[in-house]
N, C-alpha and C positions, 0 to 999 in steps of 0.2 A: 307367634306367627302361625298361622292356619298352614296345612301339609298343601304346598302346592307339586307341582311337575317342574321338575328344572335338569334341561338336558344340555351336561356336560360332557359329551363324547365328540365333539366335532371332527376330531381328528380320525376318527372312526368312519364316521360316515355322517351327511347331512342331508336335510329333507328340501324339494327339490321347491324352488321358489316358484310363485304364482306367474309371475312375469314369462320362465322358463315351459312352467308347463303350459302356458299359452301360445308359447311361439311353435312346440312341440303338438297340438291337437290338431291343427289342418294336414299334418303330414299320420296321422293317427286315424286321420276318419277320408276326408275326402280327397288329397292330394296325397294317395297310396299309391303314386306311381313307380315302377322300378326304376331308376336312375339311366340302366344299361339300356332302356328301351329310346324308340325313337319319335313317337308319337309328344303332344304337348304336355299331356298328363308327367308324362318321362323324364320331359326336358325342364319341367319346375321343379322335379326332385333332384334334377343335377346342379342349377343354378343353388338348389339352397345347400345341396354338398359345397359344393364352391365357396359359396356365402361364409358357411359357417369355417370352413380350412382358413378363407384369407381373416376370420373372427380370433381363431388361435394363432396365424403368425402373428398377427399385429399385437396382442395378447404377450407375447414374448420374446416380440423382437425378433424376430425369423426374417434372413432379406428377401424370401418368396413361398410363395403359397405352396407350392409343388412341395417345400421340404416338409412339407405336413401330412403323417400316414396316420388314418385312422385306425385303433383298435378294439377290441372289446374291453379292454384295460387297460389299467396302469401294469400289472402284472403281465399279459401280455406286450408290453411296451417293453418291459424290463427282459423280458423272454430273449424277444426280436434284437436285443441291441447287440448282450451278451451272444447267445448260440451267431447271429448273424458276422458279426464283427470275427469269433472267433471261425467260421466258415471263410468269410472274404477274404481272412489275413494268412491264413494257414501258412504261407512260402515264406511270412515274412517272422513267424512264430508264434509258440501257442501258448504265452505266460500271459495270464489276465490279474489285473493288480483290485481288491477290493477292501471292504473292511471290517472290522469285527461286529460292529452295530449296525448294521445294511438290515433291510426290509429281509425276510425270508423269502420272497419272490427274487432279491440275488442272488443270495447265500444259496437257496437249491437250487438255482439254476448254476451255481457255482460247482456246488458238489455233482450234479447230474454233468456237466461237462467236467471236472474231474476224473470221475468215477466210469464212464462211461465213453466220453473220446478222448481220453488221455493229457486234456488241460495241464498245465501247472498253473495254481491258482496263490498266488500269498495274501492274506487276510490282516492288513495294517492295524496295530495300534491304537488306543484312543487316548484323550489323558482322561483326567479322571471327573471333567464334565464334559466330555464323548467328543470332543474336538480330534478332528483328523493330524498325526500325526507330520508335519510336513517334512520333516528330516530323515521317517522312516520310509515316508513315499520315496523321496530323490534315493535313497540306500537300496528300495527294492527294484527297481527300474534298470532292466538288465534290455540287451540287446534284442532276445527274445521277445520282451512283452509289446503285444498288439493293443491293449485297452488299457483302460485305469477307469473302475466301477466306483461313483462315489454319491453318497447320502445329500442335498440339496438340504431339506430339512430332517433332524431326527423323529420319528413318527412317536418315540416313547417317550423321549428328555427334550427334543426341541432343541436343540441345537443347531445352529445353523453354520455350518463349513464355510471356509474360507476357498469358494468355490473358482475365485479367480487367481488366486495366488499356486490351487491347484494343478489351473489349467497351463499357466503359465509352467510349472514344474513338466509338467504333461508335455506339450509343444517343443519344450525345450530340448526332450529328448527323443519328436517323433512320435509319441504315442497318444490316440486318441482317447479321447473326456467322455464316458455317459454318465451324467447325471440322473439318478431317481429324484424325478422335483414335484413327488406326489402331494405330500404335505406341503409344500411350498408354494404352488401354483395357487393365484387368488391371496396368496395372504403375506407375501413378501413379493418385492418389484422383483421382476425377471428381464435379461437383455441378453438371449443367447449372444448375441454377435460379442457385444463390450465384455459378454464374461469370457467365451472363447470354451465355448460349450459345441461339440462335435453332434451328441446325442443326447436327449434328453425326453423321459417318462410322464406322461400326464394321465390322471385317474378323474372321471367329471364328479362323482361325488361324491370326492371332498370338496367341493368347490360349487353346491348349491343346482347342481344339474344330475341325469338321472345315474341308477348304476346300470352296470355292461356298457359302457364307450371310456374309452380313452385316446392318444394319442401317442406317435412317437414323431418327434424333430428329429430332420437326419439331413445335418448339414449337406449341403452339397456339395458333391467329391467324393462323399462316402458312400460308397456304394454298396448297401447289402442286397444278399441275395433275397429273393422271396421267402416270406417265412407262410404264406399256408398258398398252396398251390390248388389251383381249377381257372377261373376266370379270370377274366383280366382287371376286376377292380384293384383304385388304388395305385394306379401305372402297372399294375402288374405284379405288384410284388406282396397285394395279400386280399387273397381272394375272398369273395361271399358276397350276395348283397347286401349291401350299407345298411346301417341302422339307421336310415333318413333321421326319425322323431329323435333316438338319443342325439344322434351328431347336431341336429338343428339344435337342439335344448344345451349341447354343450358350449357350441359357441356363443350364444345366448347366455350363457351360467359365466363363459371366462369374460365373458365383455363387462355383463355387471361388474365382476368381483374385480377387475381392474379399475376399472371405472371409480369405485365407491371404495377401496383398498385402503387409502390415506384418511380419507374420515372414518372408517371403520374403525381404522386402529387405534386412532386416539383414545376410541371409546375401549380399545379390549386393553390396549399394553398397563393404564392406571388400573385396572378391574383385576389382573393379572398381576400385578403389581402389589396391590392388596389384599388380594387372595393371600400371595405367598406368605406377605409381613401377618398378616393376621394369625394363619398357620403355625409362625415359629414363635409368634407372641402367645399362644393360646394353647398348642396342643406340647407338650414335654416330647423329649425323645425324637423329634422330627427331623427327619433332614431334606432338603430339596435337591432334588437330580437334575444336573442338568447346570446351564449357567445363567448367571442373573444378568446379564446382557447377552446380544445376538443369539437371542434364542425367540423362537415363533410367538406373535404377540398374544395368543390366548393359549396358550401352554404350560399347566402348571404341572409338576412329579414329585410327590414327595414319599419319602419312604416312613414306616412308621413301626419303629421298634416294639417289638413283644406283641403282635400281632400279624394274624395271614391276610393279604389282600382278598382272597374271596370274600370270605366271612364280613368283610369290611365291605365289598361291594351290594353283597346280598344285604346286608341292612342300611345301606344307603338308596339303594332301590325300594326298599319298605315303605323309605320318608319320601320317596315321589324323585331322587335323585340318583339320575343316569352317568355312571364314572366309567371306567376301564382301569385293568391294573395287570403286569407284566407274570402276573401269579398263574397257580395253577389251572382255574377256569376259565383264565381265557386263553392261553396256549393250547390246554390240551393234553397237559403235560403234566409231571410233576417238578420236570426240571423247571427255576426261575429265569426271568429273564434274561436272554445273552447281551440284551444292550448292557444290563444296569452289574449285570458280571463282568462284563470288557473295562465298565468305569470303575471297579475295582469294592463294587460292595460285595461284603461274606454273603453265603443264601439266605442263613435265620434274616438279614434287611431287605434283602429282592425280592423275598417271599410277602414282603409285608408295603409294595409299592400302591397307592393310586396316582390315578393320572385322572387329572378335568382340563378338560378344552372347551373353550370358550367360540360362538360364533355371533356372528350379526343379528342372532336373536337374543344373545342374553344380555342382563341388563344390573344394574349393582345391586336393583333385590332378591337375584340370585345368589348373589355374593353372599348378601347377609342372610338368606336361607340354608348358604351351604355352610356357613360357620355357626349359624345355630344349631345344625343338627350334626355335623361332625366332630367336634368334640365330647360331644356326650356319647356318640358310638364308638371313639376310641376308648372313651372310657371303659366304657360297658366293657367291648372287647377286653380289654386288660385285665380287669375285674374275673375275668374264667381263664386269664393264660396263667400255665401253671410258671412258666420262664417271668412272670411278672410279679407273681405272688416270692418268686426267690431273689429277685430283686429287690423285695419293701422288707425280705426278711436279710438282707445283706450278705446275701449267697451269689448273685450275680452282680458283676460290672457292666452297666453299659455299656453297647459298642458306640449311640448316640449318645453326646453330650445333652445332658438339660440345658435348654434357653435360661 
């Protein structure tokens, strides 16, 4: 097969659809009104704010448009719910419940409210395909705690929490649900109200609209305080003017990807499905992260013994193939992944993780592109690890089983 371009990172970020960027150019060129003003120009940039809010409740299941704050992120959403919640609740106390594999947009906004205004934070359990532990939530859930912070979708392994059974745990005791449903939004049904979701994070894209906008849901009752103060956008509680083009093109991005959600999947969950069995059938040493049901439909993670994920990324990029992996380069770090350490693998195999995410652009002869040229780069790769070469000489036991 000829070296084509095959881009597996969806869960990363995706390219902004034609449909989206068209509903976003009249607010880009000639309907550049400011929202807050009062003239007509003004007042089609507020209709299409409006527009596009009541695009994300009905998107979610929201019972009104108001419970919808715009942000510049998902990270910013994840900001506002934590620092907020834990501002609003202060009388009633300051234990916030989250978990070991949370997005780093919790986790530091966890440590920055521990470290900083004296939080107590406990950081739950997973088992060991990143599923929330629900015995150790009900165990940590003391009188003090204000919040319970929880994953919607895994962003590394794809897992998808038992978000309801959570909340239920959550309510039971009094204490509010924010949901990160960054990865989730567009690519699994969402029903804040049926799920019993208090708070909940939105990023536009991953979900085929621009970056810088996102969202937060904040049921109604809940009352946080403002998180960026000057004007009064927003009812008030977060100031700047609106990103008109993002916000228009977001609600535009969640309508499709609701809309087209169930035929999508069809196509990704068998492609994902196959991806995986072809992996364990083809490459030795493999193991997949994550679980093989209720986990996000184009999400595949597998770890791959006697070799480093970068080095496995940078010649996957060579063949024209875009991945992600919990390793060194793309943290930043040398430490591995804290997802794929919480689900209990040593570093020498979180060292050696990729991840491909599949979107509504790819198609099964990406599939068959990515299994033509990934085995022979695990190969290669193993071929110069010296941990491989004491392996053939029967000095090392694998920690993965051969298929």
């Amino acid at each position: 097969m000829e070296k084509r371009f095959v881009y597996a990172d969806h869960s990363a970020t995706t390219g902004v659809r034609p449909e989206v960027l068209e509903a976003m150019l009249p607010y880009l060129k000639e309907e550049y009104g400011n929202p807050s003003s009062i003239y007509n120009m003004a007042r089609r940039a507020k209709e299409a704010l409006e527009h596009a809010r009541e695009q994300v409740q009905k998107a979610i299941g929201a019972k009104a448009a108001t419970e919808i704050y715009f942000t510049g992120s998902g990270t910013e959403a994840d900001n506002w719910a934590l620092k907020g919640v834990f501002e609003a609740y202060a009388k009633k106390g300051d234990h916030i419940i989250t978990t070991a594999v949370e997005h780093h947009a919790i986790l530091h906004t966890c440590e920055y409210l521990e470290k900083v205004r004296g939080a107590k934070i406990t950081y739950l359990p997973v088992d060991s395909e990143g599923f929330v532990r629900l015995d150790a939530l009900e165990q940590a859930i003391t009188p003090e705690t204000i919040l319970v912070s929880v994953i919607m979708a895994n962003n590394e392994i794809g897992t998808i929490n038992p978000i309801e059974e959570i909340s239920r745990i959550c309510h039971e005791k009094g204490v509010l649900l924010h949901v990160d449903a960054v990865q989730a939004v567009g690519n699994i049904p969402i029903d804040v109200q049926a799920m019993g979701i208090d708070l909940l994070s939105i990023s536009g894209h991953k979900f085929n609209a621009p970056k810088g906008v996102g969202a937060l849901y904040m049921r109604k009752g809940v009352n946080l305080p403002s998180f960026i103060h000057g004007g009064d956008q927003e009812r008030k509680k977060r100031a700047a003017t609106e990103n008109i083009p993002g916000i228009v093109g977001m609600g535009k991005a969640i309508e499709l990807a609701v809309a087209e959600m169930e035929e999508k999947n069809k196509k990704l969950i068998p492609m994902r499905d196959r991806l995986i069995r072809e992996i364990e059938e083809k490459i030795p040493f493999a193991k997949l992260n994550g679980p093989r049901e209720n986990r996000l439909p184009g999400h595949v993670n597998f770890s791959f013994e006697f070799i480093e994920g970068e080095s496995l990324l940078l010649l996957l990029d060579m063949a024209g193939i875009c991945a992600s992996s919990g390793s060194a380069c793309t943290s930043g770090s040398l430490d591995p992944s804290h997802v794929l350490m919480a689900i209990g693998l040593p570093h020498e195999i979180a060292h050696g993780s990729l991840r491909l995410t599949f979107g509504r652009e790819n198609t099964e002869e990406d599939v068959d592109y990515i299994m033509e040229k990934l085995p022979g780069i695990v190969s290669r790769l193993r071929e110069m690890s010296p941990l491989y070469e004491d392996y053939v000489n029967g000095n090392v036991t694998p920690i993965i089983m051969k298929k």
